[in-house]
C-alpha positions as CSV (number, residue, x, y, z in Angstrom):
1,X,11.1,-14.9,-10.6
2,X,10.7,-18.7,-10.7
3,X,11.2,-20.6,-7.6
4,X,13.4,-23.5,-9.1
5,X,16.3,-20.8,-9.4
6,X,15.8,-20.1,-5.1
7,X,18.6,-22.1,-4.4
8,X,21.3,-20.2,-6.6
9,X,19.9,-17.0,-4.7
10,X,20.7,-18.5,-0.9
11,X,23.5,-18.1,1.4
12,X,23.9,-17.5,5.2
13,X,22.0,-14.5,5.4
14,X,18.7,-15.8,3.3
15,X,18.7,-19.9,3.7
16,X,16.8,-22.1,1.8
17,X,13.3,-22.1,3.1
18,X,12.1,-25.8,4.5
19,X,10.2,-28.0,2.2
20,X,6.9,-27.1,3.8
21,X,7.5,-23.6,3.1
22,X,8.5,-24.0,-0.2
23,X,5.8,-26.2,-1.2
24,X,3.6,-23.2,0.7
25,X,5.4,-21.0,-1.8
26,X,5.3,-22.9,-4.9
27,X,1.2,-23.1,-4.1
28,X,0.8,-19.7,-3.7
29,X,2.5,-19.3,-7.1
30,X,0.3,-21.4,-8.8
31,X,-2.6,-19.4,-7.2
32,X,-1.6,-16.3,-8.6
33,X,-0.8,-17.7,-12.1
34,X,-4.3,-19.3,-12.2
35,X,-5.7,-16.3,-10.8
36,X,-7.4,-18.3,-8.5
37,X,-10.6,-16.4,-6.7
38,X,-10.8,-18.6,-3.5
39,X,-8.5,-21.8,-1.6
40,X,-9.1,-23.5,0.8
41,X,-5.5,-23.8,3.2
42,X,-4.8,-26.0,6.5
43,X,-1.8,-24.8,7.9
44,X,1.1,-27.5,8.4
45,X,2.4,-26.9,12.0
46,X,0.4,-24.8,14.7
47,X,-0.5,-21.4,13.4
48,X,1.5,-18.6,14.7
49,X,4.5,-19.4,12.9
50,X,3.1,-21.6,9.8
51,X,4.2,-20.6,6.3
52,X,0.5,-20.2,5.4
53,X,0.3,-17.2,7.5
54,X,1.5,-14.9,5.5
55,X,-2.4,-14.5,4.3
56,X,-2.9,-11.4,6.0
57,X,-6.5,-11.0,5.3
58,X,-8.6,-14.6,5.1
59,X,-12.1,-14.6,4.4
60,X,-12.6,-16.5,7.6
61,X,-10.3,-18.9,9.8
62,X,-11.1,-22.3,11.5
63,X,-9.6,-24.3,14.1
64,X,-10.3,-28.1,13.9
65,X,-10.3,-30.3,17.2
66,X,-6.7,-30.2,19.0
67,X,-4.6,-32.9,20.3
68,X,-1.3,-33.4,21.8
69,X,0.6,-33.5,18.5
70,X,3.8,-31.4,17.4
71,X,4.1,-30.9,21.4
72,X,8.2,-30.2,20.7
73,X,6.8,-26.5,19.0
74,X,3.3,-26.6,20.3
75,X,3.7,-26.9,23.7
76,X,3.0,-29.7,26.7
77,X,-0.5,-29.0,27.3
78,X,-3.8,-28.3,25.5
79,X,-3.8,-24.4,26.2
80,X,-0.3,-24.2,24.6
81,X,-1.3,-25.7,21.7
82,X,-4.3,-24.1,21.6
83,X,-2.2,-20.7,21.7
84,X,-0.2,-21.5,18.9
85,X,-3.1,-22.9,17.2
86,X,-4.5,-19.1,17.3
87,X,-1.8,-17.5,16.0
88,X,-3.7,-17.8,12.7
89,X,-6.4,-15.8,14.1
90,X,-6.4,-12.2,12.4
91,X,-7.8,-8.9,13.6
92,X,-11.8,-8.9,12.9
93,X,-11.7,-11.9,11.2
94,X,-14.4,-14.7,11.7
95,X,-13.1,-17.8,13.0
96,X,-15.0,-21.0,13.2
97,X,-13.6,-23.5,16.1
98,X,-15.7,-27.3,16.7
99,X,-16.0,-27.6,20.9
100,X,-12.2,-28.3,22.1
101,X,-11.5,-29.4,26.5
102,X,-12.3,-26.4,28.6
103,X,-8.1,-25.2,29.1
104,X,-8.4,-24.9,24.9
105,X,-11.3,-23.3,24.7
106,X,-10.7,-21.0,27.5
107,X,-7.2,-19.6,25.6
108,X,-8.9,-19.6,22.0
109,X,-11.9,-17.2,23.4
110,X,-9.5,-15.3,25.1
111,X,-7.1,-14.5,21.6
112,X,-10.0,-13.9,19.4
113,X,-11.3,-11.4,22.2
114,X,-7.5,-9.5,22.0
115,X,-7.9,-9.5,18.3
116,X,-11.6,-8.5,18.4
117,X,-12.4,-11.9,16.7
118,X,-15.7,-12.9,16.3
119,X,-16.4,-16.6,16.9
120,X,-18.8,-19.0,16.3
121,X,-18.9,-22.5,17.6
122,X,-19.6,-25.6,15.2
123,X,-21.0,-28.8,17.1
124,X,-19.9,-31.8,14.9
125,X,-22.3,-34.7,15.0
């Protein structure tokens, strides 16, 4: 099925998917077709609900230093957005995080403990 036709096959019970996601989509694609062994993704908006989660199993996961950015879905403080930012966390999967404020931290140690997570800490220089 090629993408370009997506919008012939939408109506009110499948909508069109955002550009993000379709862009997500259209990469994913490409992937496949190039039978490509390993990529490198950053997810667009937070994590729990970015259109690059759908990779159910990663090699490995990473959280870069957080900000108050996106706060209309993320949240109003750092341990909201943290908590969004871990929804890309998957069950025994490795995630790398770089030292975030102690309310961050605090929230990302306690979902990669609920998804028996391991974590490892990266001090940038």
């Amino acid at each position: 099925y090629w993408i370009g036709g997506a919008q012939e096959k939408t109506d009110d019970n499948i909508p069109m998917p955002t550009f993000f996601h379709f862009l997500a989509l259209l990469a994913f694609k490409i992937f496949a077709e190039e039978q490509v062994d390993v990529c490198i993704m950053e997810v667009g908006l937070g994590g729990k609900y970015d259109a690059t989660n759908v990779v159910q199993t990663p090699i490995v996961c990473g959280i870069t230093s957080l900000g108050y950015d996106h706060m209309e879905i993320l949240g109003n403080t750092l341990g909201e957005i943290a908590g969004e930012k871990a929804g890309i966390f998957k069950h025994r999967i490795p995630a790398f995080t770089v030292p975030q404020p102690d309310e961050a931290m605090h929230v990302l140690k306690e979902k990669a403990s609920q998804l028996n997570v391991s974590t490892f800490y990266v001090k940038v220089r």
